[in-house]
N, C-alpha and C positions, 0 to 999 in steps of 0.2 A: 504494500500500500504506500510507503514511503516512497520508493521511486518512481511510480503514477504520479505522486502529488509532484513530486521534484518535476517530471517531466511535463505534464500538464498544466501544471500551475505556475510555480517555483520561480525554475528556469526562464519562465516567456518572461516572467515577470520582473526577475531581475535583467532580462536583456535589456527590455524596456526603458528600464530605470538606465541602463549604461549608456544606451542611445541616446536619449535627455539629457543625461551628463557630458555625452560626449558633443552635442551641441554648444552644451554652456562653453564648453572648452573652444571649440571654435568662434563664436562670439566675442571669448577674452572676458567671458566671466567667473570662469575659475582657469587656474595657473594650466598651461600648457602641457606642463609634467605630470600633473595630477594624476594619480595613482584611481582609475574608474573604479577597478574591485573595490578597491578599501574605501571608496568615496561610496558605493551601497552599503557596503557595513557599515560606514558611519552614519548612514541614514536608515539603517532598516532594525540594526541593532539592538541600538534606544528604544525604539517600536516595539520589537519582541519582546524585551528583557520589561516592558511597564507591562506590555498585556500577562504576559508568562506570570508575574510576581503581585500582581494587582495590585500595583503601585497610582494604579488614577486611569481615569479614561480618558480611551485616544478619544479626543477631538480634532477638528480640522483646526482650531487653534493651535492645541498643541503640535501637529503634524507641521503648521506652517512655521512655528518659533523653532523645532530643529531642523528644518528646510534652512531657514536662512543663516542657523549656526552653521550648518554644514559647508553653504555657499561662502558665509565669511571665511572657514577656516581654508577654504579650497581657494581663496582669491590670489594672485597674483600680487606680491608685495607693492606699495606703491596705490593700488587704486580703489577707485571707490568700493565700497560695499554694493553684493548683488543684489 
Protein backbone atom coordinates (compact mmCIF):
# COMPACT_ATOMS: atom_id res chain seq x y z
CA UNK A 1 0.00 0.00 0.00
CA UNK A 2 2.99 2.36 0.77
CA UNK A 3 4.20 2.20 -2.71
CA UNK A 4 0.73 2.95 -4.54
CA UNK A 5 0.50 5.87 -2.26
CA UNK A 6 4.36 6.82 -3.18
CA UNK A 7 3.44 6.22 -6.63
CA UNK A 8 0.13 7.65 -7.08
CA UNK A 9 0.14 10.32 -4.92
CA UNK A 10 3.42 11.13 -3.32
CA UNK A 11 5.72 11.36 -6.09
CA UNK A 12 3.34 13.41 -8.80
CA UNK A 13 3.03 15.55 -5.83
CA UNK A 14 6.35 16.27 -4.86
CA UNK A 15 7.33 16.74 -8.62
CA UNK A 16 4.88 19.37 -8.78
CA UNK A 17 6.18 21.05 -5.91
CA UNK A 18 9.91 20.82 -7.64
CA UNK A 19 8.46 22.36 -10.98
CA UNK A 20 7.10 25.53 -9.00
CA UNK A 21 10.25 25.77 -7.38
CA UNK A 22 12.17 25.26 -10.08
CA UNK A 23 10.30 28.22 -11.77
CA UNK A 24 10.87 30.55 -8.80
CA UNK A 25 14.48 29.74 -9.41
CA UNK A 26 14.39 30.85 -12.96
CA UNK A 27 12.60 34.14 -12.07
CA UNK A 28 15.48 34.97 -9.42
CA UNK A 29 13.33 34.30 -6.71
CA UNK A 30 15.15 31.95 -4.81
CA UNK A 31 19.18 31.42 -5.22
CA UNK A 32 20.18 29.76 -8.56
CA UNK A 33 21.95 26.86 -6.58
CA UNK A 34 19.18 26.18 -4.58
CA UNK A 35 19.04 22.62 -3.59
CA UNK A 36 14.86 21.68 -5.03
CA UNK A 37 14.88 18.31 -2.97
CA UNK A 38 15.67 19.98 0.20
CA UNK A 39 13.69 23.15 -0.75
CA UNK A 40 10.36 20.31 -0.57
CA UNK A 41 11.53 19.05 2.68
CA UNK A 42 11.72 22.38 3.83
CA UNK A 43 8.26 22.83 2.85
CA UNK A 44 6.56 19.62 3.33
CA UNK A 45 8.39 18.68 6.53
CA UNK A 46 6.84 21.26 8.87
CA UNK A 47 3.58 20.06 7.39
CA UNK A 48 3.98 16.45 8.27
CA UNK A 49 5.64 16.76 11.47
CA UNK A 50 2.35 19.50 12.90
CA UNK A 51 -0.22 17.10 11.28
CA UNK A 52 1.60 13.71 12.57
CA UNK A 53 2.02 15.26 16.32
CA UNK A 54 -1.05 17.53 16.56
CA UNK A 55 0.78 20.38 17.14
CA UNK A 56 -2.23 22.80 15.56
CA UNK A 57 -4.05 22.88 12.33
CA UNK A 58 -2.93 23.24 8.94
CA UNK A 59 -4.45 26.34 7.67
CA UNK A 60 -3.82 28.12 4.57
CA UNK A 61 -2.48 30.76 6.98
CA UNK A 62 -0.20 28.62 8.40
CA UNK A 63 0.75 26.85 4.98
CA UNK A 64 1.21 30.54 3.50
CA UNK A 65 3.66 31.81 6.62
CA UNK A 66 6.00 28.63 5.85
CA UNK A 67 5.62 29.37 2.15
CA UNK A 68 7.24 32.53 2.50
CA UNK A 69 9.82 31.36 5.40
CA UNK A 70 10.91 28.91 2.93
CA UNK A 71 11.17 31.41 -0.06
CA UNK A 72 13.10 33.83 2.26
CA UNK A 73 15.46 31.32 3.28
CA UNK A 74 15.95 30.03 -0.57
CA UNK A 75 16.59 33.97 -1.68
CA UNK A 76 19.52 34.82 -3.35
CA UNK A 77 21.62 37.08 -0.89
CA UNK A 78 21.30 40.65 -1.64
CA UNK A 79 17.57 40.81 -2.75
CA UNK A 80 14.39 41.44 -1.90
CA UNK A 81 12.03 39.01 -0.10
CA UNK A 82 9.67 36.66 -2.28
Amino acid sequence: MHAEYRTRLLDPLLEITRDRLRGAREAGRIAPDADLGLAVELLYGPLYYRWQYRLGPLTHDHADRLVDAVLRALNPPGTANA
